[in-house]
N, C-alpha and C positions, 0 to 999 in steps of 0.2 A: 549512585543514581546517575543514569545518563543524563546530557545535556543537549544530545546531539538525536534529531532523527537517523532511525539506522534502516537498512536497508535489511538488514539478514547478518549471521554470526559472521564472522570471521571476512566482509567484503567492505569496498568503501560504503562510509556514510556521506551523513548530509553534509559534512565539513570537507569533504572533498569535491563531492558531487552538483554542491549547489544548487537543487532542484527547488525545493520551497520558497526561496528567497526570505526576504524581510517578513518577518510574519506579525513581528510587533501591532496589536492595537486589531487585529484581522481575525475576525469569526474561522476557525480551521474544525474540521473533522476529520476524527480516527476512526474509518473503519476498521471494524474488530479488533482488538485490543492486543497487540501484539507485548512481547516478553522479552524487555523490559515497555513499557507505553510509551510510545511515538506522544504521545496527547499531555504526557506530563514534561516530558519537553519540549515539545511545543507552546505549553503554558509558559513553562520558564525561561521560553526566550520572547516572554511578553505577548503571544495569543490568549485567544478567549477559545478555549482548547472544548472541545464535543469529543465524545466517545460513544462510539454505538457499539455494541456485543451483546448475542442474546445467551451469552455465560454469568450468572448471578456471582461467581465464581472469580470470575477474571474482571470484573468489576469492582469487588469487595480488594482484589489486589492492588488495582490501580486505584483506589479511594487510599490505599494505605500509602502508596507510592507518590498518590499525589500531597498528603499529608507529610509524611518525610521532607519532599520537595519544598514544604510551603507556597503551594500554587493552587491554582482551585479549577476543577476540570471539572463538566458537566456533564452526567452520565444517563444515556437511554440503555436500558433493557431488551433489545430488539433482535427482528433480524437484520441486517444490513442491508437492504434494500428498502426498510420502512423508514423511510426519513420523511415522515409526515409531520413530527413538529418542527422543521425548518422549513421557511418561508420560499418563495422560487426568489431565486436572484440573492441571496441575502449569506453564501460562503463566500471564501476570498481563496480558501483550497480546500483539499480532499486529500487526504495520504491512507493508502493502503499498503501493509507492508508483511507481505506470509500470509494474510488473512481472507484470500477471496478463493481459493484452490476448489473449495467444495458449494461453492455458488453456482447452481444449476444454471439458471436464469441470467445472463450475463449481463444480456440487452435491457431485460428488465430494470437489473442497479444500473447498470451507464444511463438508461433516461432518469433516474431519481436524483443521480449526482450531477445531471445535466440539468435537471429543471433547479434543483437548489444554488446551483454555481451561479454566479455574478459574470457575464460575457467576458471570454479572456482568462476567466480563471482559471488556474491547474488542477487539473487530475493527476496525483504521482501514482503508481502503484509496483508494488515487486512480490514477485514471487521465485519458484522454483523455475529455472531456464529450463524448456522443454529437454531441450538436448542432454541432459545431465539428470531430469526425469526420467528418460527415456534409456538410461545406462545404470548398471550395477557394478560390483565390483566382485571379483571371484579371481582368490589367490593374487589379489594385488593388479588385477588387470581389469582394466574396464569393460564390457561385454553389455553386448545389447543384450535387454529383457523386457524391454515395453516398444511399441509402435510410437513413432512420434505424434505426437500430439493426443497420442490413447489414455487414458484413465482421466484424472484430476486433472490434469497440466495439460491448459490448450496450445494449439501451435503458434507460432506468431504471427501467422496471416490470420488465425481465427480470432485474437484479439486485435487485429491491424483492423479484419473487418468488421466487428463488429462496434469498434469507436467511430466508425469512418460512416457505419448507417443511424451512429446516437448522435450525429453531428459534432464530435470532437476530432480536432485535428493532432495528433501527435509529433510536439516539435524535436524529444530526446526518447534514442532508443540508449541505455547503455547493459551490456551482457559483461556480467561482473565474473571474474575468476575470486575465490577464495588465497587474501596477501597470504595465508603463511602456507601457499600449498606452491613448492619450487615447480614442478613439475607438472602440475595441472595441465590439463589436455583441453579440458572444453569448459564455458563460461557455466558457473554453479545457480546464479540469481541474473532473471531476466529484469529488470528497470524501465518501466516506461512513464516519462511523463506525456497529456494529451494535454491540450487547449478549450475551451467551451469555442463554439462556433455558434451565433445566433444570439438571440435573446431567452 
């Protein structure tokens, strides 16, 4: 069972990267429920751990994960961007990790986790780095097969701007290569944490 939030398989986590900080004692949500749960380690390093996923599924796992752990994480049914039984102002952060790729509506969850964040709070989130979306491999060489920032995986101006009009400011960008890949050409997981701006 991890202990640590992780960012994605095989790149640095939260024990290197330091993004969450202290979480001890601090309301924290997990969007969508990532494998293994960011939310039950988060519990176990003393948060009062949320989990939103509208998978019955992947709930039922992290109820089991969280029981393993002995921690107790609190679970909605949802989609991710209904975060209506949390109060405005009343998170202390927000970790999304792999789990926003097929979020239509971008702007939409950046104002939900803007009006629920406490001013100053963090936004982390990570996904697939466009650029390595945007590449395949064939016969062992990397070769373009998608347009940057085409399919699921927006560009990083399109998430630059779109925090930038939810009024969060982004103080850490970091473009993670995968430790056991020597040879790796371009960063595999894009990293950003943002700031709430405002009240």
């Amino acid at each position: 069972m991890t202990t640590v939030v992780r960012y994605g398989p095989s790149v640095a986590d939260e024990s290197e990267l330091r993004l969450c900080g202290d979480v001890s004692g601090k309301r924290v949500i997990e969007l969508g429920i990532g494998a293994p749960s960011n939310a039950v380690a988060l519990a176990g390093a003393g948060a009062r751990a949320i989990a939103v996923d509208p998978s019955s599924d992947r709930i039922a796992l992290l109820r089991k994960q969280a029981e393993q752990a002995e921690v107790t994480v609190q679970c909605h049914q949802s989609e991710v961007a209904d975060l209506g039984f949390a109060t405005s102002g009343s998170i202390d952060l927000v970790v999304a990790s792999h789990t926003l790729q097929e979020v239509d509506d971008l702007a939409r969850l950046l104002r939900q986790i803007h009006r629920v964040l406490r001013p100053e709070a963090a936004f982390v989130m990570a996904g697939p780095h466009p650029i390595a979306a945007m590449l395949g491999n064939i016969d062992g060489q990397q070769v373009v097969q998608r347009t940057y920032g085409g399919g699921q995986t927006r560009s990083i101006s399109d998430v630059f701007m779109a925090m930038q009009r939810t009024n969060f400011r982004i103080d850490v960008i970091h473009e993670l290569q995968p430790l056991n890949a020597r040879n790796a050409r371009t960063p595999a997981v894009l990293v950003i944490r943002a700031r709430k701006l405002g009240v």
